[in-house]
VORO-649756 format. One record per residue (C-alpha): x negated, y, z negated. Coordinates in steps of 0.5 Angstrom, whole numbers, plus 500, padded with zeros to 3 digits. Layout:
% residues N
XYZ
...
//
This chain:
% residues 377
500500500
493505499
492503506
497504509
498511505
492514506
492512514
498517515
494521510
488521515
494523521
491516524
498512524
506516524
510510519
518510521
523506521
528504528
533508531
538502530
535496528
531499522
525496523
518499521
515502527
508505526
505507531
498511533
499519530
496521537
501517541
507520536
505528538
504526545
512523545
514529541
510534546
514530553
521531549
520538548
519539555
526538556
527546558
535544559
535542551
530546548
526553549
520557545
522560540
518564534
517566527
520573528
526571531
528566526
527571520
533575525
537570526
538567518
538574516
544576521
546569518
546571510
549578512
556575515
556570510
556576504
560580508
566574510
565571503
566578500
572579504
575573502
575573495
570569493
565570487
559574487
556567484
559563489
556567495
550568492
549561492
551558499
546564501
538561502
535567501
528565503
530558507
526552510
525553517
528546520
523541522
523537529
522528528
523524533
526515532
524511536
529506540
525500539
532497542
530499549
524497548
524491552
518488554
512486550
508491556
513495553
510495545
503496547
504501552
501508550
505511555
510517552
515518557
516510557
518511549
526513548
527517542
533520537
531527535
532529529
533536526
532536518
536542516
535541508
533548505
534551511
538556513
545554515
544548511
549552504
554556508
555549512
556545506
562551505
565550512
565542512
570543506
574546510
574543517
572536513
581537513
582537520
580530521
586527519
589531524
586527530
589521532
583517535
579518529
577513525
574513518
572505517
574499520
580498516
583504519
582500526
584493524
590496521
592500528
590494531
595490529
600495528
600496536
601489537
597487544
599481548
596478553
598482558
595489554
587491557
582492553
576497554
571499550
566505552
560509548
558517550
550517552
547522547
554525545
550531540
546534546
552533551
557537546
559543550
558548544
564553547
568547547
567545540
569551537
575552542
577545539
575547532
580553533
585550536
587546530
586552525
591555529
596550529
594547521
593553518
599553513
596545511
590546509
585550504
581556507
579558500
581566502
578565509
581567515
581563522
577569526
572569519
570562520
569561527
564568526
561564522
561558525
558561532
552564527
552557524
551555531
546561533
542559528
537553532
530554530
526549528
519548528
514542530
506543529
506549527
510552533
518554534
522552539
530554539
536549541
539552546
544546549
549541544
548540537
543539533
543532530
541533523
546539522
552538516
556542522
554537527
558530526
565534525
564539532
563533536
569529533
573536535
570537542
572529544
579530541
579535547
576531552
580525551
586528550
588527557
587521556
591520549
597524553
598518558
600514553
596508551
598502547
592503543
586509543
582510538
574512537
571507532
566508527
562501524
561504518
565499514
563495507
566489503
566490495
561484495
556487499
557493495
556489489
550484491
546492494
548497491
548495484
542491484
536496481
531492486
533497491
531503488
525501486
524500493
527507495
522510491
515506494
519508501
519515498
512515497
510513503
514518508
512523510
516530506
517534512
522528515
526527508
533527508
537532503
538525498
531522500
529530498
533530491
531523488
523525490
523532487
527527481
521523480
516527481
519532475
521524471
528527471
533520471
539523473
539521479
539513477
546509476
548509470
554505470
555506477
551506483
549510488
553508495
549510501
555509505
559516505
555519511
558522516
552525520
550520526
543521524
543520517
548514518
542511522
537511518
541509512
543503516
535502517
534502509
539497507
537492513
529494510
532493503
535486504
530484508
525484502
530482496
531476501
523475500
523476493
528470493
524466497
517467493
522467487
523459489
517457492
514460484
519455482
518449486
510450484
512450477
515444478
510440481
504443476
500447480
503453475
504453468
//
């Protein structure tokens, strides 16, 4: 463990896991630059940007919030704490989609544009990072005013039998390449306001009124700098995986593209999400204290600038000694993720942790048989 700490110390190796299958992936540090250096090339999805320009744009940020939330009726204190005065600059890191890797030509290959990748935006601290928590709250209420929305399999299992297909029904099932990135910004918001405009008197706007949150939405969206070795580059198509905003834009913008569809009347339309969980796999993962052990020793190994806002929290906690974060009585759930982005990596965490409690349980018997056969005492 050292070792492998003081490779990536060194900027020898770059330590990630997977995209999907949650793999380890450790890859030479310069072929890592050289795969973020040939995505950054996309001049359709991203632009050189610079330290001044995001100091305006977070600053023009704090000065609606203050201006919008004063306006709004909410405390001093409130305001003051959903502002981040002297913010974080979002960093840029990149997944590597070890499943379109399909050769083992294609694993030894040094070759940055062969390497398909998931970028990530990591907006903890960052400017937006407050102010969109605040506005989740209320667009997190317009969910359930999307017909094809979906929350977890049950949801889909019980419009399934609810539809009762027979054997005359068709079954098609589609994904969207690289949703976040193909998002149309102007039409997420258009969505965004058309479903204020017609469930405003249903949910709660805390005191804000629907022009007020989509100013503050498209400042929210205005606000894309991110920095990657030392330099600062701008978002300038689609949204940002990693932004709290993010997963809710892109629900709303396919409610729109899909609505000619779901007008047509199917039996069945629905967009599914796997993230579903039995109560004994929350029991045998989630209450066994092995895998916040493991989390800490996967703490201690990533690199800082690529944590998420949990993996943030818990390693400031052990560096201060500070157990709240461990379950007492309850347990931490993984589960409840709604950014694409986070629910990938907490997917790869919990096949990693699996994966090594079923190591510990096979060294744990072959310790027993050796015991039985008297090689150990």
């Amino acid at each position: 463990m050292r070792g492998v700490r003081d490779l990536i110390r060194l900027k020898t190796i770059r330590l990630s896991v997977s995209d999907k299958g949650g793999e380890y992936v450790v890859i030479p540090h310069q072929l890592d630059v050289e795969i973020t250096k040939k995505h950054l090339e996309d001049a359709s999805l991203y632009r050189p940007s610079s330290e001044k320009e995001f100091k305006s744009k977070y600053r023009k940020l704090n000065h609606e919030w203050a201006k919008m939330a004063k306006a709004a009726g909410l405390k001093p204190s409130v305001i003051s704490q959903l502002k981040v005065a002297l913010p974080t600059c979002p960093v840029l890191y990149l997944l590597i989609k070890t499943h379109k890797l399909v050769s083992s030509d294609d694993l030894a290959s040094t070759d940055p544009s062969l390497f398909k990748v998931r970028p990530i935006i990591s907006c903890v601290d960052g400017p937006t990072d407050r102010i969109t928590w605040f506005l989740t709250l209320i667009f997190n209420q317009l969910l359930k005013h999307i017909p094809a929305h979906l929350t977890n399999t049950q949801m889909f299992l019980d419009r399934l039998r609810t539809a009762q297909p027979n054997s005359a029904c068709v079954m098609e099932s589609f994904g969207v390449t690289a949703l976040y990135t193909n998002v149309s910004n102007d039409s997420a918001v258009q969505a965004i306001f058309k479903l204020l405009t017609q469930h405003e008197g249903e949910i709660n706007m805390y005191g804000f009124r629907i022009e007020q949150l989509m100013a503050l939405l498209k400042e929210c969206l205005s606000c894309s700098i991110f920095r990657w070795s030392g330099k600062y580059y701008t978002q300038i198509r689609g949204l940002a995986m990693g932004q709290r905003l993010a997963p809710r834009l892109a629900t709303a913008f396919m409610s729109k593209v899909e609505a000619p569809v779901t007008d047509l009347g199917p039996l069945l339309y629905c967009r599914f999400d796997n993230r579903s969980v039995t109560f004994e796999e929350h029991q045998a993962e989630e209450h066994n204290l092995w895998h916040y052990l493991y989390f800490i020793v996967w703490l201690q190994i990533k690199d800082e600038t690529e944590f998420t806002g949990p993996e943030s929290y818990v390693a400031q906690c052990v560096k201060d000694r500070n157990l709240d974060w461990f379950p007492r009585m309850r347990a931490i759930s993984l589960q409840d993720c709604d950014s694409e982005s986070d629910q990938s990596e907490v997917t790869a965490l919990r096949e990693q942790l699996r994966q090594q409690s079923q190591s510990i349980n096979e060294l744990a018997a072959t310790v027993d048989n050796l015991r039985q056969v008297g090689f150990l005492s």
